[in-house]
Kinemage of the C-alpha trace (Angstrom):
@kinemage 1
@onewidth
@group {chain A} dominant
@subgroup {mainchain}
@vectorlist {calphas} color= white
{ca unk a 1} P 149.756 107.163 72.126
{ca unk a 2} L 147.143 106.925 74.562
{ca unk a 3} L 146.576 109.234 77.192
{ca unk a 4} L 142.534 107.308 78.965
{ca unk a 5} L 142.581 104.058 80.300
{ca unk a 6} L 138.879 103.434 80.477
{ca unk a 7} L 136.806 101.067 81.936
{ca unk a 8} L 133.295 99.743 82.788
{ca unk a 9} L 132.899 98.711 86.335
{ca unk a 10} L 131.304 95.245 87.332
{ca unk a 11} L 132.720 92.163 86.272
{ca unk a 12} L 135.408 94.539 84.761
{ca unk a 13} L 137.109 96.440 87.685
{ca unk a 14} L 135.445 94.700 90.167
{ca unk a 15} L 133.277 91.638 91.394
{ca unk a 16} L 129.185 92.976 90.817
{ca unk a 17} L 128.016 95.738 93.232
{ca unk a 18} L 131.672 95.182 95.130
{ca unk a 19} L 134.829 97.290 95.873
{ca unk a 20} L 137.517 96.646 93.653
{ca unk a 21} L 140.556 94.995 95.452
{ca unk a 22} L 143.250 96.248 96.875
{ca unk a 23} L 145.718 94.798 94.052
{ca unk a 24} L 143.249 96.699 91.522
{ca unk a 25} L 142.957 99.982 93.780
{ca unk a 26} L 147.026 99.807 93.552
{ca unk a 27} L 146.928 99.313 90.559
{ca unk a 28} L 144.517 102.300 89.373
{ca unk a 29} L 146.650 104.387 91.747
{ca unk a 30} L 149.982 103.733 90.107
{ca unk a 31} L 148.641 104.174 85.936
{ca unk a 32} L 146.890 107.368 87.436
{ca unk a 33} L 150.295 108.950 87.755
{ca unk a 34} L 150.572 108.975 83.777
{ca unk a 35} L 146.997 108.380 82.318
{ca unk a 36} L 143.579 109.827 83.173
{ca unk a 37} L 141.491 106.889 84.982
{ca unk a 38} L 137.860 107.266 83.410
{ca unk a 39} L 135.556 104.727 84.051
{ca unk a 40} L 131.915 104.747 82.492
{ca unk a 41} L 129.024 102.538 83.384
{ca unk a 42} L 125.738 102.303 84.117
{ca unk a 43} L 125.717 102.632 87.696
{ca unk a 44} L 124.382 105.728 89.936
{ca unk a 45} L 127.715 107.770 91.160
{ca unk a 46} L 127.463 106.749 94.702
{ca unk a 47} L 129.065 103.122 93.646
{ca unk a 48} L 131.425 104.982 91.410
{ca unk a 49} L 132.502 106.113 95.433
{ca unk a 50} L 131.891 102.896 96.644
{ca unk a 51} L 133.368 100.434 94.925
{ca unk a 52} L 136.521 102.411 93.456
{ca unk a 53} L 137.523 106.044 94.936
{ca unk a 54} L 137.017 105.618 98.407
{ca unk a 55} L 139.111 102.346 98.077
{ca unk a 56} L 141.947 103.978 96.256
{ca unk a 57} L 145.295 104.209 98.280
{ca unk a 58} L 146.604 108.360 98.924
{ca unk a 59} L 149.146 107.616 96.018
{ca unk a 60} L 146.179 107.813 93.436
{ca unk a 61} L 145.968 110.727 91.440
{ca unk a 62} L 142.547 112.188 91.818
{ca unk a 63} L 142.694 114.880 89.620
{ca unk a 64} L 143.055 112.279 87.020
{ca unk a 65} L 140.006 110.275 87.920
{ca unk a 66} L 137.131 111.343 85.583
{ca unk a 67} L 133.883 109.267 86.269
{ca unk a 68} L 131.254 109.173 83.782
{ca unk a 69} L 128.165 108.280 85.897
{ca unk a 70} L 124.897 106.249 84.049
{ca unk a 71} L 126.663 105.579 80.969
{ca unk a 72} L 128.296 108.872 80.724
{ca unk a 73} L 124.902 110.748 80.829
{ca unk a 74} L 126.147 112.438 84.357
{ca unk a 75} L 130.234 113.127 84.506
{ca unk a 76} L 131.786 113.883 87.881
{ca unk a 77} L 135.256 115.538 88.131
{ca unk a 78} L 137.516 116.174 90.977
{ca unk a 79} L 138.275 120.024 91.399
{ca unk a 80} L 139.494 121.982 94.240
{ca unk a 81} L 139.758 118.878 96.640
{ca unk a 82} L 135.865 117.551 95.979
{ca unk a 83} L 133.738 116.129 93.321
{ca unk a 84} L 131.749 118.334 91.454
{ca unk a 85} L 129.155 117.238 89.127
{ca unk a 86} L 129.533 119.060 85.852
{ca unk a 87} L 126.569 118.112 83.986
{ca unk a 88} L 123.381 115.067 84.181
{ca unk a 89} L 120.969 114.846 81.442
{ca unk a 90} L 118.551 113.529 84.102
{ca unk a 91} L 115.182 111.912 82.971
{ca unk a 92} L 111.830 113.834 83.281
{ca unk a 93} L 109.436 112.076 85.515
{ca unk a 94} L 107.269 111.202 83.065
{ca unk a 95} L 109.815 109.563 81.447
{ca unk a 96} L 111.542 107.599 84.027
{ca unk a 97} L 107.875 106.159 84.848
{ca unk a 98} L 106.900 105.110 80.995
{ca unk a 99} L 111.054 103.111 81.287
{ca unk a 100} L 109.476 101.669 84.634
{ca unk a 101} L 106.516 101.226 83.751
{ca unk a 102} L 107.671 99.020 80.345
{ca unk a 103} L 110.404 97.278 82.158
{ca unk a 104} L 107.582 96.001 84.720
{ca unk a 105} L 104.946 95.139 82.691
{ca unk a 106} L 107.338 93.203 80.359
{ca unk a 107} L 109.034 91.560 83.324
{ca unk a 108} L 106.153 90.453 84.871
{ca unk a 109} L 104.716 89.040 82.023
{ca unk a 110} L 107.860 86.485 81.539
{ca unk a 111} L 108.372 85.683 84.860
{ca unk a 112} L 110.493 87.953 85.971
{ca unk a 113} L 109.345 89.866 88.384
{ca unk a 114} L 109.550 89.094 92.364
{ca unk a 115} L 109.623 90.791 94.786
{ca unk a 116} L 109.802 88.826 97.731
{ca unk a 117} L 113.276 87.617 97.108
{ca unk a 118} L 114.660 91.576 97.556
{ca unk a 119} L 116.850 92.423 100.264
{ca unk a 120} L 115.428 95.099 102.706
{ca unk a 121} L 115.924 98.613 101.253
{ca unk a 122} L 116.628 97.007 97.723
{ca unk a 123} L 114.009 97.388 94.705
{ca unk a 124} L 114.236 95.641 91.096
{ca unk a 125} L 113.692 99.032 89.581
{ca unk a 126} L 116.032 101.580 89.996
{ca unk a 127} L 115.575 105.653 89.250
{ca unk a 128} L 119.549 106.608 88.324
{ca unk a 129} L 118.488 110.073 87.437
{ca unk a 130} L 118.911 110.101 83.905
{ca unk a 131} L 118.346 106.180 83.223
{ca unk a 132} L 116.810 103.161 84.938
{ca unk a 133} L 118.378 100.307 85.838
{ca unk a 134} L 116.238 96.741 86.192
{ca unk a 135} L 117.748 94.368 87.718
{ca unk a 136} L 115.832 91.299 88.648
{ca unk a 137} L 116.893 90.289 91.792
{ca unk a 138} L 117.830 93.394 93.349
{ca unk a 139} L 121.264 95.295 93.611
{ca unk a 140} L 121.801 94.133 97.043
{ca unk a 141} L 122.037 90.479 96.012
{ca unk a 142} L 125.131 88.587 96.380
{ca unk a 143} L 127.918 87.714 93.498
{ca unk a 144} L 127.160 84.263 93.019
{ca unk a 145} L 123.405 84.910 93.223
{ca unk a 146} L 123.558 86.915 90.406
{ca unk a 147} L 126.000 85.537 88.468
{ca unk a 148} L 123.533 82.637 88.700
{ca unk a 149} L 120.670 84.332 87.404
{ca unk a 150} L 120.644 84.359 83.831
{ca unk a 151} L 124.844 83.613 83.045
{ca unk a 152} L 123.818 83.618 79.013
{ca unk a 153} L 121.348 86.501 79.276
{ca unk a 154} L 118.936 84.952 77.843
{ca unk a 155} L 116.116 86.177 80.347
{ca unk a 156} L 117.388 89.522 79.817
{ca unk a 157} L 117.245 90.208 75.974
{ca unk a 158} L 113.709 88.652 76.577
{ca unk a 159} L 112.670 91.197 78.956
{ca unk a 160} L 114.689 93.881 76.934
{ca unk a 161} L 112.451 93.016 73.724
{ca unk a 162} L 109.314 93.091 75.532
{ca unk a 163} L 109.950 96.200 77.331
{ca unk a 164} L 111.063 98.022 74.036
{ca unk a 165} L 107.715 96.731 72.235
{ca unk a 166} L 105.606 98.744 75.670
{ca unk a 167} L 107.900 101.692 75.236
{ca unk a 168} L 109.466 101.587 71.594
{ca unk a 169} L 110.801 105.778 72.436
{ca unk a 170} L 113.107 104.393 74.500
{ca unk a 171} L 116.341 102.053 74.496
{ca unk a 172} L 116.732 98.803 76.471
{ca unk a 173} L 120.039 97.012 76.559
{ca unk a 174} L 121.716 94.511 78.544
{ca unk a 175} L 124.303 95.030 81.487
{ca unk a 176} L 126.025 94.349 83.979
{ca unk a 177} L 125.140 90.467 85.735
{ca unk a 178} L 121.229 90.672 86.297
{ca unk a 179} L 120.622 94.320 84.915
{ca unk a 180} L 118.831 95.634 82.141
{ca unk a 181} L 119.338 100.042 81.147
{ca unk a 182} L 116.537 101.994 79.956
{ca unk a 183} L 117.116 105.261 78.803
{ca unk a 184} L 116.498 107.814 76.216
{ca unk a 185} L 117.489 106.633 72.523
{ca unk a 186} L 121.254 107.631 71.652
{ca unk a 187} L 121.842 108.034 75.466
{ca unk a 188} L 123.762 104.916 75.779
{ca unk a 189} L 127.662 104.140 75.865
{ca unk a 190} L 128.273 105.986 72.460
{ca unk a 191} L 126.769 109.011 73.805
{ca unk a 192} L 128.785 108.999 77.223
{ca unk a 193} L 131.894 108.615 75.262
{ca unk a 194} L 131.443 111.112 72.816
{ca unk a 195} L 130.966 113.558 75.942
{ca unk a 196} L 134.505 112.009 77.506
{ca unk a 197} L 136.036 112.568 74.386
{ca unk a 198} L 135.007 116.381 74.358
{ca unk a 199} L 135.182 116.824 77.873
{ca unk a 200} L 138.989 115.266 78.388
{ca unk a 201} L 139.747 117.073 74.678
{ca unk a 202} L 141.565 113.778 73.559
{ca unk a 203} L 140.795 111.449 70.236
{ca unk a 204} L 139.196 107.897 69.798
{ca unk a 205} L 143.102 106.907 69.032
{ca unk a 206} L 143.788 107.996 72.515
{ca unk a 207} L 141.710 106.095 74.894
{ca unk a 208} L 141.735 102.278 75.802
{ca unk a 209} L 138.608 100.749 76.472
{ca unk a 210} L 137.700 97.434 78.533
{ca unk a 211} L 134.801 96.061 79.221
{ca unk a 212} L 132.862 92.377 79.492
{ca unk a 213} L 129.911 93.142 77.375
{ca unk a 214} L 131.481 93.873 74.344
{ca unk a 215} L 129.254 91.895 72.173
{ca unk a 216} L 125.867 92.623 69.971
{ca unk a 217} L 123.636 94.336 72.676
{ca unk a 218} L 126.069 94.128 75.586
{ca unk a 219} L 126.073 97.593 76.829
{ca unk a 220} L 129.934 98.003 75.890
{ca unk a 221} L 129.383 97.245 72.448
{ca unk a 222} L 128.721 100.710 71.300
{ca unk a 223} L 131.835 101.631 72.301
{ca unk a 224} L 133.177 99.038 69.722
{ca unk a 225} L 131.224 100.479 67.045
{ca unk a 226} L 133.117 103.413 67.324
{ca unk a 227} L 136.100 102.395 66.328
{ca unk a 228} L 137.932 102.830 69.634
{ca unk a 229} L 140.787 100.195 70.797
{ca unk a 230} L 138.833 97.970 73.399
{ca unk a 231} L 139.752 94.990 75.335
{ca unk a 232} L 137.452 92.636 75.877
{ca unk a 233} L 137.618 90.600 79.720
{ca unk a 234} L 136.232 88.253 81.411
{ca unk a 235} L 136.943 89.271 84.885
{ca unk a 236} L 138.466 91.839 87.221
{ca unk a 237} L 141.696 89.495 87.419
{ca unk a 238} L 142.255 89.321 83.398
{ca unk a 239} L 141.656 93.002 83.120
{ca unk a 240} L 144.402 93.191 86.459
{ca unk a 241} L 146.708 90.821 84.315
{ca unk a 242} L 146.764 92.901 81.120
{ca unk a 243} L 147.238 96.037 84.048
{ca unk a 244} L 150.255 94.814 85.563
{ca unk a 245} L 151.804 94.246 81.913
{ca unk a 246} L 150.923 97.776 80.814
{ca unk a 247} L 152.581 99.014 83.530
{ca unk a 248} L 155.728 96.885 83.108
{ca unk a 249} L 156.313 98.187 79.699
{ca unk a 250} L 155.978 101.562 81.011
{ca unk a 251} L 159.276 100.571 83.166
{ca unk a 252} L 160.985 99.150 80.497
């Protein structure tokens, strides 16, 4: 029986870098009643607020919202009427430079690297505490824009092999639309699950994954190598679909 729907974020729950919809914030709402909601991506917790709790109608369940912030290497739970961060194995500073530092030289080098088409504010290299996140034309870009960018990811395992041959002590994988995470080995989706698993005190054969990049060096894949139950979408509207159909077999 499973007792955690989770989910990645963009592309999954959402349209990149947007708030999910209301028919997915209703929907979130009414499986929160019976499961614990715990998403788990790469991005910084402020967009965990963003783009899905402060769009959630009152009927959600917060106390059943766990959110597993930079691929589950920060976890945030709701206590007491406020989110309290309960742990973050945040990078040192000389780490977070030498991920940087690799990711730029190795971007640069291919291409990659330009700075002039950033939105104000908005940098290709982004300090998430306890990874960085590269993404080549900024986080402020729009949907289409970087669904445009590089749709078969080719420039991205490029950059991700590059950067990993300037900074082989680290990990570089391939997310969300435009992204790239760097982080420290073992500190990737496995690793954030594992700590959900403990955390929430349930089993692999409780929890339902989804996810879009659920293959080879997608950054949902190590969650398939588990051996958890995962669901692989294309879009925010498939994973609403199999949603609505989950909960209509709960009403049976």
């Amino acid at each position: 029986m499973k007792k955690v729907l989770s989910f990645d974020i963009d592309n999954t729950l959402n349209e990149p870098k947007m708030p999910i919809f209301p028919e997915m914030a209703e929907l979130l709402a009414t499986l929160s009643q019976k499961y614990v909601i715990a998403p788990i991506s790469g991005q910084k917790y402020d967009q965990f607020l963003i783009q899905i709790i402060n769009n959630l109608p009152e009927t959600a369940n917060l106390e059943n919202f766990h959110l597993f912030v930079a691929q589950g290497t920060q976890y945030y739970a709701y206590k007491a009427g406020k989110w309290e961060q309960v742990f973050n194995y945040a990078l040192t500073d000389e780490q977070a430079n030498a991920i940087m530092g690799a990711l730029e030289k190795a971007a640069k080098e291919l291409g990659h690297w330009d700075e002039s088409v950033l939105l104000p504010g908005d940098e290709i290299n982004e300090n998430r505490e306890s990874m960085i996140a590269y993404s080549a034309i900024g986080q402020k870009a729009g949907v289409e824009a970087k669904q445009a960018w590089d749709p078969d990811m080719t420039k991205r395992n490029e950059i991700a092999k590059l950067a990993s041959q300037y900074a082989p002590e680290y990990e570089f994988e391939v997310a969300g639309t435009t992204t790239i995470n760097g982080f420290v080995p073992g500190q990737n989706k496995e690793f954030g699950m594992n700590h959900l698993m403990e955390e929430l005190n349930v089993t692999k054969e409780e929890i339902l994954y989804f996810g879009d990049m659920t293959q080879p060096g997608g950054n949902d894949y190590p969650v398939v190598q588990m051996g958890i139950e995962t669901i692989t979408v294309r879009d925010w509207k498939e994973t609403a679909a199999i949603l609505k159909a989950l909960i209509a077999m709960e009403e049976v």
